[in-house]
C-alpha positions in Angstrom: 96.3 41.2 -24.5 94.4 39.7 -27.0 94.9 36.2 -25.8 94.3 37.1 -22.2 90.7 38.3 -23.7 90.3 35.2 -25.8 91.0 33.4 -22.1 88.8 35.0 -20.5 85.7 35.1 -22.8 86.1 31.4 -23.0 86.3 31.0 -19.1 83.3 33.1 -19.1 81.4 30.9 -21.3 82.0 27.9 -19.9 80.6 29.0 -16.9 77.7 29.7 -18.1 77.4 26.8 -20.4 77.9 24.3 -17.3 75.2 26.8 -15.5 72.8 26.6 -18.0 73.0 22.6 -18.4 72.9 22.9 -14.6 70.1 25.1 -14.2 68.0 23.1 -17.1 68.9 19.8 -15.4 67.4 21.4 -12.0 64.5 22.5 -13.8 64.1 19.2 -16.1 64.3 17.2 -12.3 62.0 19.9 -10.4 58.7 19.0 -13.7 59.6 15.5 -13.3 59.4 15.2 -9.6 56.1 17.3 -9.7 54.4 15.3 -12.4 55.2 11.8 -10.7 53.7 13.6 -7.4 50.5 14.1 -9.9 50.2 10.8 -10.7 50.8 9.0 -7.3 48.2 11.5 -6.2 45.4 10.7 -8.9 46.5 7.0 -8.5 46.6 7.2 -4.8 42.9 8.7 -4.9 41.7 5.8 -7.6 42.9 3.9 -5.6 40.5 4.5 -2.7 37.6 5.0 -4.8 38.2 1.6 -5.8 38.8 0.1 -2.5 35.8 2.1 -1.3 33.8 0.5 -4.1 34.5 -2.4 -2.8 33.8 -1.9 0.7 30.3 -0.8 -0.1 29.1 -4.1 -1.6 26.3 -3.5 -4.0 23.5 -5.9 -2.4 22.9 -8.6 -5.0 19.0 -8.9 -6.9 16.3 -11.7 -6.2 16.2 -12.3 -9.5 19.9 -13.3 -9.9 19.9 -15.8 -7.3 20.3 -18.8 -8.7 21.8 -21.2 -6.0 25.2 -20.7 -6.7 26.1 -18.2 -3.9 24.8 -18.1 -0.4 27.2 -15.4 0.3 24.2 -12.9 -0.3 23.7 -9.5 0.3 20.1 -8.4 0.4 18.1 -5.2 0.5 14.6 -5.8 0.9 11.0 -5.3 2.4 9.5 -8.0 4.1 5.5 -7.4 2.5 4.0 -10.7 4.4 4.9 -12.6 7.5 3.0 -15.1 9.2 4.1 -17.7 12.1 3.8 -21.5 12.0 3.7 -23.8 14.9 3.5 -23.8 18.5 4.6 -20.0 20.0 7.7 -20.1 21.6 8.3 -23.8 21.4 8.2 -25.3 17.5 7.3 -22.2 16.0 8.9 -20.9 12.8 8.5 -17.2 10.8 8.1 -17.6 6.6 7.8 -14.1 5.1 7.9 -13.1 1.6 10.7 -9.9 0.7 10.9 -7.8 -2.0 13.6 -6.0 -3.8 14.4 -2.9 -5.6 13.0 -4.6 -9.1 10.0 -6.1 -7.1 11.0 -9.4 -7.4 10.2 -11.6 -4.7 11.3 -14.7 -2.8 10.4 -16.8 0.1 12.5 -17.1 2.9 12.3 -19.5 6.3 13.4 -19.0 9.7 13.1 -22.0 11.5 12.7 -22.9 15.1 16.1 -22.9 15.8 17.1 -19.4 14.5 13.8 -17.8 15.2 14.2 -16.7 19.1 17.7 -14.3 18.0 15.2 -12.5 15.3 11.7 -12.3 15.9 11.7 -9.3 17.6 13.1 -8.1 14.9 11.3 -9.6 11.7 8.3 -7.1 11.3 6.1 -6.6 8.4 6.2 -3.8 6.2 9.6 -2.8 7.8 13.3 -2.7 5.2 16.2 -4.4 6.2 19.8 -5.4 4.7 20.2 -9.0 4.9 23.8 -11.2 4.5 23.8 -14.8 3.9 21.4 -17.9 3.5 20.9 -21.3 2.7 19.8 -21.4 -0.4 17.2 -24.3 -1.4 14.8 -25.5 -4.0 11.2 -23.9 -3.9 9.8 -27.2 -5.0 7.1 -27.4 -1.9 3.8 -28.8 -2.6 2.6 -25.3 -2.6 4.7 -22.4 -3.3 4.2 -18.7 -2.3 6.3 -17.3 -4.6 7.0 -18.1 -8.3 11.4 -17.7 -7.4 12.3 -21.1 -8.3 14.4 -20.7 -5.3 13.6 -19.8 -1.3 15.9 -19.0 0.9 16.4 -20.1 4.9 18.3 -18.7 8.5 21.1 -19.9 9.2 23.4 -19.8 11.9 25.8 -16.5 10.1 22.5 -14.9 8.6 22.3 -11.2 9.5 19.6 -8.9 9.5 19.6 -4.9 10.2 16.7 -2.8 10.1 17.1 0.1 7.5 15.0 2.9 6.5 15.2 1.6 2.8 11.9 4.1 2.1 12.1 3.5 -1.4 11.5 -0.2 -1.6 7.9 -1.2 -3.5 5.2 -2.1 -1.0 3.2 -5.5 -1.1 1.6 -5.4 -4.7 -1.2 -7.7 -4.9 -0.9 -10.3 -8.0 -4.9 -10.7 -8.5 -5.6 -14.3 -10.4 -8.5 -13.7 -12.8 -11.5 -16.1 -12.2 -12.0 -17.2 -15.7 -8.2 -18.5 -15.3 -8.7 -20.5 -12.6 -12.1 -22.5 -13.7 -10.2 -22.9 -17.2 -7.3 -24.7 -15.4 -4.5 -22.0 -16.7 -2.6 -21.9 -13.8 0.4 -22.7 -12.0 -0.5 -26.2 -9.9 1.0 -25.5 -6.3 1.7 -21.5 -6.6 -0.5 -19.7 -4.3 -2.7 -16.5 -5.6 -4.1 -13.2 -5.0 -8.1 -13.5 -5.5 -10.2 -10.4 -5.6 -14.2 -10.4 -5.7 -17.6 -10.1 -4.4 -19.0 -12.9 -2.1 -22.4 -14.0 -4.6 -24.0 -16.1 -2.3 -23.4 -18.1 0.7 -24.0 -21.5 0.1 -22.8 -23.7 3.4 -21.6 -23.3 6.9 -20.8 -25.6 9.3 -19.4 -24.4 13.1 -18.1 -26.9 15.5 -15.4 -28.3 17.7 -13.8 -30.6 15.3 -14.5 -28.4 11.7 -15.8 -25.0 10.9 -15.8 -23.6 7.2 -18.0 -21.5 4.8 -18.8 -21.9 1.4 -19.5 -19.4 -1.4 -19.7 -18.1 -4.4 -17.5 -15.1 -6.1 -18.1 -13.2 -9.1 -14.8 -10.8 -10.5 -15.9 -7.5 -12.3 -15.9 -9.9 -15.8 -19.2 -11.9 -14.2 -17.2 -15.5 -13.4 -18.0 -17.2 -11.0 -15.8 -19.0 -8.6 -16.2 -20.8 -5.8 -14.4 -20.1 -2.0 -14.0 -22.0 0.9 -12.5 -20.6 4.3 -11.2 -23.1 7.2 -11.0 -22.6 11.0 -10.2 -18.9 12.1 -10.6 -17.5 8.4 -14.4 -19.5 8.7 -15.1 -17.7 11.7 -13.9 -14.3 10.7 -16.0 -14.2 7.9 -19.3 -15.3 9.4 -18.3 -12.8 12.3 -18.2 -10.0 9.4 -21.7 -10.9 8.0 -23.5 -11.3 11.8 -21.9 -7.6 12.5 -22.4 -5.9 9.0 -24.8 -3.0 8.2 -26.7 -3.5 4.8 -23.3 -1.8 3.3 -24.1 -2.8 -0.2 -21.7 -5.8 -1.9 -19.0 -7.5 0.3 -15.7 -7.6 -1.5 -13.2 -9.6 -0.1 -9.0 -9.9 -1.0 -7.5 -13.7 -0.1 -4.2 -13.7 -0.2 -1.8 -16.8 -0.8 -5.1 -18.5 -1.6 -5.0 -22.1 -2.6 -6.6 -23.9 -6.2 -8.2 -26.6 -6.1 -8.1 -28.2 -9.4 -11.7 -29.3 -11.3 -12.5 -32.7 -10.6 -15.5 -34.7 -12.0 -18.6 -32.0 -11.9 -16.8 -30.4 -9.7 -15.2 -26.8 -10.5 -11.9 -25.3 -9.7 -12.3 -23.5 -6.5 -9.9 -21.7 -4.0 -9.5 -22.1 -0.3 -7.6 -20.1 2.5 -4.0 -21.3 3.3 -3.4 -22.7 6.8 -1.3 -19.8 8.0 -0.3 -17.5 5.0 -3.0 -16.1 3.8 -5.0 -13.1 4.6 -8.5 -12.3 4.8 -9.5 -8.4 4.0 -13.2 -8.3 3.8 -14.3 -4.5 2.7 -11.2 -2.9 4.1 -10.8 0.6 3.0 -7.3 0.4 0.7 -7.3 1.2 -2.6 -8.0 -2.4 -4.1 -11.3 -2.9 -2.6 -12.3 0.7 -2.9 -11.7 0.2 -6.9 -13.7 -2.7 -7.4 -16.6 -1.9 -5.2 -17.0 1.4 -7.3 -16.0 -0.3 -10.6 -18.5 -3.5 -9.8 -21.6 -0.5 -9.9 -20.5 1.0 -12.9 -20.1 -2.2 -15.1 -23.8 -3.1 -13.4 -22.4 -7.0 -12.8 -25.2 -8.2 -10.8 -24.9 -10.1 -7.4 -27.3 -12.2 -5.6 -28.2 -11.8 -2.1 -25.3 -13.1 0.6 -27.7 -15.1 2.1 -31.1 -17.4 0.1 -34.4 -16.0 1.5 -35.9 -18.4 3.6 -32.2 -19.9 5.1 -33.8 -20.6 8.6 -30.2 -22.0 9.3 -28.7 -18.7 8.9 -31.1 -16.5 10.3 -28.9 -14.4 12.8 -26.4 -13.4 9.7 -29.4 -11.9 7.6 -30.4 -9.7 10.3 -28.7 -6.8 8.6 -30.4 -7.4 5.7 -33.4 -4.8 7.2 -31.0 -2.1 8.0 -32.3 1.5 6.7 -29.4 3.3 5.1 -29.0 5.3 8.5 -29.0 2.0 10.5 -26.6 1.1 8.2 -24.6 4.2 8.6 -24.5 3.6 12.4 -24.8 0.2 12.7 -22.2 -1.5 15.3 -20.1 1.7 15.8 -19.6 4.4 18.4 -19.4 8.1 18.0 -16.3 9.8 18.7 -15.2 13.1 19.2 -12.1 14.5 16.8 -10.2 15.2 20.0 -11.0 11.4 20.9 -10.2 10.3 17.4 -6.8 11.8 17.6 -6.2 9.9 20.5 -7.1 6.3 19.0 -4.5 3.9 18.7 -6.3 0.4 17.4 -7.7 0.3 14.5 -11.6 0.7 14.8 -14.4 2.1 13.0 -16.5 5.2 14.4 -18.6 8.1 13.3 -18.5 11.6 14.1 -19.5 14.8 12.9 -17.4 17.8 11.5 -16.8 20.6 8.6 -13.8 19.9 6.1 -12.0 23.3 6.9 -8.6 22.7 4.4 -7.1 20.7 1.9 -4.3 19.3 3.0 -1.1 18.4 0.5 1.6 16.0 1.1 3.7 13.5 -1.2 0.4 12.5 -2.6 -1.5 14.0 -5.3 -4.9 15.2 -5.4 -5.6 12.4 -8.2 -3.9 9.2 -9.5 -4.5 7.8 -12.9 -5.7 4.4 -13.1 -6.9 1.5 -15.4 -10.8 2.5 -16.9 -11.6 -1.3 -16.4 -10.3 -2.4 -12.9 -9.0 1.5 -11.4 -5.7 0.7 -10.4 -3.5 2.9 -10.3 -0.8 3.3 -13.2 2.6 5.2 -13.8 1.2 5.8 -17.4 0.2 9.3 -17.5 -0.8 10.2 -20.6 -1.8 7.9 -24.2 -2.0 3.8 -24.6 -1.4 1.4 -22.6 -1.9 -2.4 -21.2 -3.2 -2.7 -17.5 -2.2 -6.0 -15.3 -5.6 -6.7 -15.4 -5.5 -7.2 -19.3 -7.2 -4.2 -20.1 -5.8 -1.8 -23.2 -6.9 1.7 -21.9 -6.6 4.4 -24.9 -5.8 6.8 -21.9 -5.8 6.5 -17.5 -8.6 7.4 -16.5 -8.5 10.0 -13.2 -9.3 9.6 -9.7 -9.6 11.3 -6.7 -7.4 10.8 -3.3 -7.6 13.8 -1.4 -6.7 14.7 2.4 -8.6 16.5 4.0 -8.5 18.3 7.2 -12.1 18.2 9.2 -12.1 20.6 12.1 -14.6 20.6 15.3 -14.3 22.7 17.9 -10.7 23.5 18.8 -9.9 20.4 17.4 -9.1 18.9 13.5 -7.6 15.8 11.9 -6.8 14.5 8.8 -9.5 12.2 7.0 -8.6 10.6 3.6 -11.4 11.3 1.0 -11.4 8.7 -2.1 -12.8 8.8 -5.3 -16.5 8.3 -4.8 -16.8 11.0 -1.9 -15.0 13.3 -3.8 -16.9 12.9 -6.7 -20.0 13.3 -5.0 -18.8 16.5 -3.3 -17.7 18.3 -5.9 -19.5 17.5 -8.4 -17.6 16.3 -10.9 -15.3 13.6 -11.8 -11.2 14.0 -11.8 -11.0 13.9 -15.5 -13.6 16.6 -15.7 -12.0 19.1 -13.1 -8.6 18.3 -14.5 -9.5 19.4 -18.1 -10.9 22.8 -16.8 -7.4 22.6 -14.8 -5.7 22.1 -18.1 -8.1 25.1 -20.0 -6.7 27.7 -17.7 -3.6 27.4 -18.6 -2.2 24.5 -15.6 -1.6 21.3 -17.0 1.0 19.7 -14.9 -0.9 16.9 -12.8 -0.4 17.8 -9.4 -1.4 21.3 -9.8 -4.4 21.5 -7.3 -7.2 22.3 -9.3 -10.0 25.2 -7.7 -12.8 22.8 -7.6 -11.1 21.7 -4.7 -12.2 24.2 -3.1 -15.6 23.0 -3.2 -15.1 20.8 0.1 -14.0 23.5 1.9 -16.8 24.3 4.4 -19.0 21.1 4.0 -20.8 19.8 7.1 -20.9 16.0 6.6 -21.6 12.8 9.5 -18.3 10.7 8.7 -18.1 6.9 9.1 -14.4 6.6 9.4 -12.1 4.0 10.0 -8.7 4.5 11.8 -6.2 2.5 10.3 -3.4 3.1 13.9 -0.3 1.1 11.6 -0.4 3.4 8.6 -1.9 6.6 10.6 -4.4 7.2 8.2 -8.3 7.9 9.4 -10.2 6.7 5.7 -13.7 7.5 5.2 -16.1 5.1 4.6 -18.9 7.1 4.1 -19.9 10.5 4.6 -23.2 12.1 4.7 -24.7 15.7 4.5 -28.5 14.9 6.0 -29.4 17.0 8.3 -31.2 14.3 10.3 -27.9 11.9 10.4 -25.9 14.6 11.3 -28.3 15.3 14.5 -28.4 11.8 15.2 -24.6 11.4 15.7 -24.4 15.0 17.9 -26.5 13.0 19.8 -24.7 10.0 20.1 -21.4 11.9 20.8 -19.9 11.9 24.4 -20.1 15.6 25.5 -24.1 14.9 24.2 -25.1 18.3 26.4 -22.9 20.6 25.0 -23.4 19.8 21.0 -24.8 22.0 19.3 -28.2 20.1 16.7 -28.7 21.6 12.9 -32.1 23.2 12.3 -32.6 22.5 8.9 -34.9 25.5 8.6 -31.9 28.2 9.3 -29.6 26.8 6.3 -29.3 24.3 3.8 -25.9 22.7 4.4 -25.9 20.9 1.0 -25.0 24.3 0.0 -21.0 23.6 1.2 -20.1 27.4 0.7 -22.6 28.8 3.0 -21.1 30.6 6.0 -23.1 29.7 8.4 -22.2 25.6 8.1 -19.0 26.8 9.0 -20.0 27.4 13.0 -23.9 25.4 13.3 -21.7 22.3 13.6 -19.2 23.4 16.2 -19.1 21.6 19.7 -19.9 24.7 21.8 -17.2 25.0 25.2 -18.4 22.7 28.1 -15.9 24.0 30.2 
């Protein structure tokens, strides 16, 4: 009986032995089969990520090309292009692009290549560009410092992207003291900024047409510029058509030095097709050094010698009253007509600023003291481009406005000097009262603001059509210009004139120059 037991137990725990080493093994194979599945998984998955990687190709830096690669993947902003040659026969695009870093490089697309792209090579627009020939930049004049350029081929693509965050053109001004000390770079083509001195020759005919004259930077040196052909003409068209507007500033791009010979200075000169000629423009460059040039005082002879019978129809102008000036050459425009513009021209009309109007932009920007352009530098020390060491940016004003009349309103870009005179104050002084009560992050909109709101102002405008913006020249709160443009205005009948003697309109905040300005209902 005993034995039978003993037989038994030991059948019985055999059994379960073998089940357990059977169970365990099942178990021990069930961890290991889930664990390799978490590894081909996470593998499987790196795997993509990887490949994906590589699909999206990071596009390769300006800076980094070096000739050894033509295999290139770009992603740039093309910030000039101009056209050399005979349209549509031996006609070839050059542009200059910019990256990410703001680097820059010249590139080519000759005759050849240029009829599959050019109506797609705009300025001003992003693309993603693949593959070049790659070549020296060793021309006898250079647009671009790169000591390589790159040219179409037969594989190169090009696709339009909205790359929004790619830097803009970004002026590389030369100073003037520079060029007559002969510390340059022979053949490299320059930014010049300055304001035209003094006219000293022109000459207009079939076979040769330039100008000559003299520049002074905001340090006083003196330089002098020649303009050929189209640029020539442009210039002298400026000074026949020109108001007494107070100093001409002019930007030449991709300008050319010519080095000092004999008693002769270094002077600069127009390129054949690359450069660009912006005489008073209203951007931010030329609104700088117009209001900078007044506050360092550097003095500027006339355009023209007194007495120059050969030049007699350009200093016509000279005799303008500051409301000739105002409306000298221009039309006046409705808002509803303004809206409706789409060229760039220059007009004046009449109307009340009735909001302030925020976007991306800040009410202010801060700027170098010396030459006011504008700086990432917020706060404490620091070197501007110009050479400058500023002990702090100094504040100033960009503010849109909306001005309203009638029914109708559109947006007008106020800059520093307007706002200044306006309110009253200066940036830096609104934005420490800012900071006093108690809001000192930057693009907090400070109260005095509010100070335009309900002015009645004549506005010289121009309306830039490419970037959309309407910038204001000059504005004006006397009574007798403002009446003077109501009359000039289309719907002439139905405007309604200021009388001086019901309200003072340099009081902004007065409720009546809210409605004496409106355009009453013709209909």
């Amino acid at each position: 009986m005993c034995r039978l037991s003993l037989c038994w137990y030991s059948i019985f725990c055999k059994q379960n032995f073998v089940g357990f080493i059977f169970g365990g093994f099942h178990l021990f194979v069930d961890g290991y089969i889930a664990f390799a599945w978490f590894w081909i998984y996470h593998i499987f998955h790196l795997e993509l990520a990887v490949l994906s990687n590589f699909m999206a190709r990071i596009p390769d830096k300006i800076k980094s090309i070096d000739g050894s690669k033509e295999t290139l993947k770009l992603a740039v902003r093309i910030t000039d292009l101009w056209f050399v040659g005979t349209p549509n026969k031996f006609e070839q695009a050059e542009m200059v692009i910019v990256d990410s870093e703001g680097d820059q490089i010249h590139a080519v697309c000759k005759a050849d290549h240029l009829k599959s792209w050019k109506a797609y090579l705009k300025e001003n627009s992003t693309y993603v560009m693949h593959n070049f020939k790659v070549v020296k930049n060793d021309g006898q004049f250079r647009v671009c410092e790169h000591e390589y350029k790159l040219a179409f081929i037969g594989v190169t693509i090009v696709r339009e992207v909205d790359l929004h965050e790619l830097p803009f053109k970004e002026f590389r001004f030369v100073e003037f003291g520079n060029v007559v000390a002969g510390n340059f770079v022979v053949g490299l083509l320059v930014d010049i900024i300055g304001v035209v001195d003094q006219v000293l020759f022109q000459h207009v005919s079939s076979k040769n047409t330039r100008v000559v004259f003299r520049m002074k930077d905001l340090s006083g040196e003196v330089l002098s510029c020649t303009l050929w052909e189209n640029y020539c003409m442009q210039f002298l068209a400026y000074l026949n058509e020109r108001g007494n507007d107070g100093p001409i500033v002019i930007i030449l791009t991709h300008a050319r030095i010519k080095d000092a010979q004999g008693s002769y200075l270094a002077s600069v000169s127009n390129s054949f097709k690359a450069s660009k000629l912006l005489i008073n423009e209203p951007i931010l460059e030329i609104q700088e050094f117009r209001e900078r040039l007044l506050d360092l005082g550097v003095k500027v002879s006339p355009v023209l010698p007194p007495g120059d019978q050969g030049s007699s129809q350009l200093s016509r102008g000279s005799q303008l009253s500051s409301k000739d000036a105002f409306l000298s050459k221009v039309e006046a425009k409705t808002i509803y007509e303004i809206n409706g513009i789409s060229e760039d021209v220059v007009c004046v009309t009449v109307g009340t600023i009735s909001k302030i109007v925020m976007n991306n932009h800040s009410w202010c920007y801060p700027a170098c003291v010396q030459c006011h352009r504008k700086t990432d530098i917020q706060t404490g020390p620091f070197t501007c481009g110009c050479g400058k060491n500023n002990d702090q940016p100094v504040l100033r004003y960009r503010v849109e406005v909306m001005v309203s009349q009638n029914n109708d309103s559109s947006k007008f870009l106020l800059w520093d000097r307007e706002c200044a005179e306006l309110i009253g104050q200066t940036a830096d002084e609104v934005n420490r009262v800012k900071i006093e009560d108690g809001d000192v992050d930057l693009n907090a909109s400070p109260q005095a603001l509010d100070r335009l709101l309900g002015y009645v102002l004549a506005f010289k405008v121009r309306i830039q059509s490419k970037f959309r913006n309407v910038v204001v020249l000059r504005c004006s709160n006397e009574l007798d210009l403002i009446n003077v443009v109501l009359d000039m205005l289309a719907d002439t009948e139905a405007c309604s004139k200021i009388d001086a003697s019901n309200v003072d309109c340099n009081n902004a905040t007065h409720p009546e120059c809210w409605t004496m300005i409106q355009l009453q209902d013709s209909l």
